[in-house]
N, C-alpha and C positions, 0 to 999 in steps of 0.2 A: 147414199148413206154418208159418206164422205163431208159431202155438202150442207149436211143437216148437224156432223159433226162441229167442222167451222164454224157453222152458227151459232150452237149452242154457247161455244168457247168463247165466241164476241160479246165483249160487256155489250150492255142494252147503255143509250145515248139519249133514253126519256127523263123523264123531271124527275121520277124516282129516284134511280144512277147517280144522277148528276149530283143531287141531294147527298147521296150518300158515299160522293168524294169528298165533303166535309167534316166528315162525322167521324170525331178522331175514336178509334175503338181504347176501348178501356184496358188500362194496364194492370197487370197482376199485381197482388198485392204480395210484398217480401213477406216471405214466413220465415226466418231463419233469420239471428242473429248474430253469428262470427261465420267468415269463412276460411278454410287452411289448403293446405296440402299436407296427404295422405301417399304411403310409399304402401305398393300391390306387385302383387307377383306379376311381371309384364311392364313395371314403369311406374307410372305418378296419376293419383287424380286429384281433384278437384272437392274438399268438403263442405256442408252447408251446418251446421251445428253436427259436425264430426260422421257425415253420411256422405258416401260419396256420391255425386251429379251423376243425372243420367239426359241421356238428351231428349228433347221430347217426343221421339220414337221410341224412348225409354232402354235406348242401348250405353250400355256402359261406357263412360268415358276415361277412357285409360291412356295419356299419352307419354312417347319416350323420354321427354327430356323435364328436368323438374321447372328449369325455368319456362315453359309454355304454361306447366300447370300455375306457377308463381302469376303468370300475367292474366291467365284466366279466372283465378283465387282473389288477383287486385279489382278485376271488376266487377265479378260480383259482390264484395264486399261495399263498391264505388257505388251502389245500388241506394237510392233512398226510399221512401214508405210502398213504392210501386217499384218492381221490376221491368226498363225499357230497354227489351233487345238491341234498339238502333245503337244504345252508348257499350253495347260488348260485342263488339267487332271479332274478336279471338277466339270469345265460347261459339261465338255465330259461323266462324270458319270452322273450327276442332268439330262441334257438333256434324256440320255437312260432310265432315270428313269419315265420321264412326258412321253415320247412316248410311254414307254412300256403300263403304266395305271397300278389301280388297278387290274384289270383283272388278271392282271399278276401275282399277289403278290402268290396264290396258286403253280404257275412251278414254282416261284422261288424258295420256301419254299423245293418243290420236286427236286428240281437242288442239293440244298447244301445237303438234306439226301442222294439223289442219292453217289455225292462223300462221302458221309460219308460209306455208305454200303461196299464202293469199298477204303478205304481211306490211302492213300498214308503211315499213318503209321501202317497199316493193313501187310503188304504186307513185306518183309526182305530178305536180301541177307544171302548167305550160307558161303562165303569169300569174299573178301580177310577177313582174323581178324580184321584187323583196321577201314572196313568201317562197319562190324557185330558189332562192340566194341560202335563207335559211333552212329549206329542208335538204340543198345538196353541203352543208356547213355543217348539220347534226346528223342526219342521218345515213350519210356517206362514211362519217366518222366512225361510226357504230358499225355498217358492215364490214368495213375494212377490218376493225376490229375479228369479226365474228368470222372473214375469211382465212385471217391470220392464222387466228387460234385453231380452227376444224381442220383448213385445209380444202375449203368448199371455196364456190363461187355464184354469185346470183346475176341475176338477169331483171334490173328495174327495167319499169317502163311509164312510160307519160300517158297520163289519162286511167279509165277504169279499164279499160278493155283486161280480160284476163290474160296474164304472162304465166305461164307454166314452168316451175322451176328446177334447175336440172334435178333428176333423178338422184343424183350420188348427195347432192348437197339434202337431201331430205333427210337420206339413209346417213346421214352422220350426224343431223342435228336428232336424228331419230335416237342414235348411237348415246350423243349426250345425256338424255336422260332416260336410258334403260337403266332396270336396276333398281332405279330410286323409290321408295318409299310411299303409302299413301297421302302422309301429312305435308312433303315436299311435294309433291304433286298436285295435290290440292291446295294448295299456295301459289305454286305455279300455273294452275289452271285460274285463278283468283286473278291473279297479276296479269295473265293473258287478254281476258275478258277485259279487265280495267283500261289496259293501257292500247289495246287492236289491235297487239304484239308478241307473237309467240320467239318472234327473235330474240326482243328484249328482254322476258322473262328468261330464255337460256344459255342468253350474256350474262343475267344479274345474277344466276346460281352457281356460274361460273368466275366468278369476280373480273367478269369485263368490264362490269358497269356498276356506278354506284346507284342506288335508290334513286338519288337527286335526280343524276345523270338520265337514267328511265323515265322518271316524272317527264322530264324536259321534253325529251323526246319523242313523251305520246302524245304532247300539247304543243307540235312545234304552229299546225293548221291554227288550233286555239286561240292562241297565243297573238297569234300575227292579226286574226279579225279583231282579237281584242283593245289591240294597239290602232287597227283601224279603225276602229267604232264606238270604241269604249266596253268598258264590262259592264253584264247584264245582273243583274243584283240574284235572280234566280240560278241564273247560271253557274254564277260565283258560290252561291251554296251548292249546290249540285257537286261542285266539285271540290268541295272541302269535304263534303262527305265521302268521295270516290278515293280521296286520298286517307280518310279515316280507315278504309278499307284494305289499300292499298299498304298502309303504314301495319295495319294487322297483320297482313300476306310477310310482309318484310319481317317481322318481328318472330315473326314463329322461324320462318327460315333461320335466323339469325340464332337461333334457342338451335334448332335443330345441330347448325356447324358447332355452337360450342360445346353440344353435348359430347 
């Protein structure tokens, strides 16, 4: 049963499929001409000619801070005769945040340690020298960092093989973000995925690290083939949009500390 499930899941790889990874799907058409922010028992939402959004699970969009709703109010107004999700990064995160629910807030918290146990700057190349030079340059920099402030200590290692990381240092980066919030967590789980880094994401809520500093740091591998090979034009988009995403993540955190 198992195996007939996998199946099912596997796009099909015939001329039909293939076909219809072309086929750009039609985008909604704007009904709504002004958008604001509305103040609600619970916070702030988001209005479409003076009604408030709901996500398209149809739950209510209510967040704490007014500037999230201000950033999410700027793009949907940014909207021309079709609404396209890919250009509203913040209602596309706030949304997955009200569907997921509190419920959620626990996997998410075990999502970012998970990458953390396993975390992208755990883990080191053998050569060439120059990309050895610059991942013990940036990302030695950053746990030192992350040892400093906890009070933990980690165990890199060369190659993939799995390194297991001590116990107490889990329980404190665990520690870091108890407590916190749906919409902080679901930014931080955003920024985890983005960047292979659950360290980094609870440096950057910590003001270990600035944005930039994180960017740098997920792309240190990146970065260095780039220099060796040249950039690949698809690639290079790929990752303006990952930073689109990432610059969303950032921005709601950022709403969240000044609220």
């Amino acid at each position: 049963m198992g195996n007939l499930l996998d199946d099912a899941g596997t796009p099909r790889d015939d001329g039909y499929s293939r076909a219809q990874k072309h086929v750009t799907p039609e985008l909604p058409k704007r009904f709504y001409k002004a958008s604001g922010v509305g103040v609600v028992e619970g916070g702030f939402v988001v209005t479409l000619d003076g009604k408030a959004t709901r996500t398209p699970g149809k739950v209510p969009v209510i967040v704490p801070a007014a500037g999230i709703a201000t950033l999410m109010a700027e793009e949907w107004g940014a909207q021309g005769e079709r609404i396209d999700p890919r250009t509203m990064p913040v209602v596309r995160l706030v949304n997955s945040a009200m569907e997921s629910g509190e419920a959620m807030i626990p996997a998410f918290r075990d999502e970012i340690i998970r990458y953390a146990g396993n975390d992208l700057l755990l883990y080191r190349a053998d050569s060439p020298r120059e990309l050895v030079a610059d991942q013990e340059a940036i990302w030695d920099a950053a746990l030192v960092k992350l040892a400093r402030h906890f009070s933990i200590s980690f165990q890199p290692t060369i190659g993939i093989v799995h390194q297991p990381q001590p116990a107490a240092t889990l329980t404190h980066l665990r520690e870091a973000i108890e407590g916190e919030g749906l919409l902080v967590l679901t930014a931080l789980v955003s920024i985890t995925g983005l960047t292979g880094s659950g360290l980094l994401a609870i440096g950057l809520w910590h003001r270990l690290f600035t944005a930039d500093h994180v960017w740098q740091a997920a792309h240190v591998d990146e970065d260095y083939q780039a220099r060796l090979w040249g950039e690949v034009e698809e690639a290079t988009a790929k990752r303006a949009e990952r930073r689109r995403e990432f610059d969303a993540a950032i921005a709601v955190l950022d709403m969240l500390r000044a609220d």
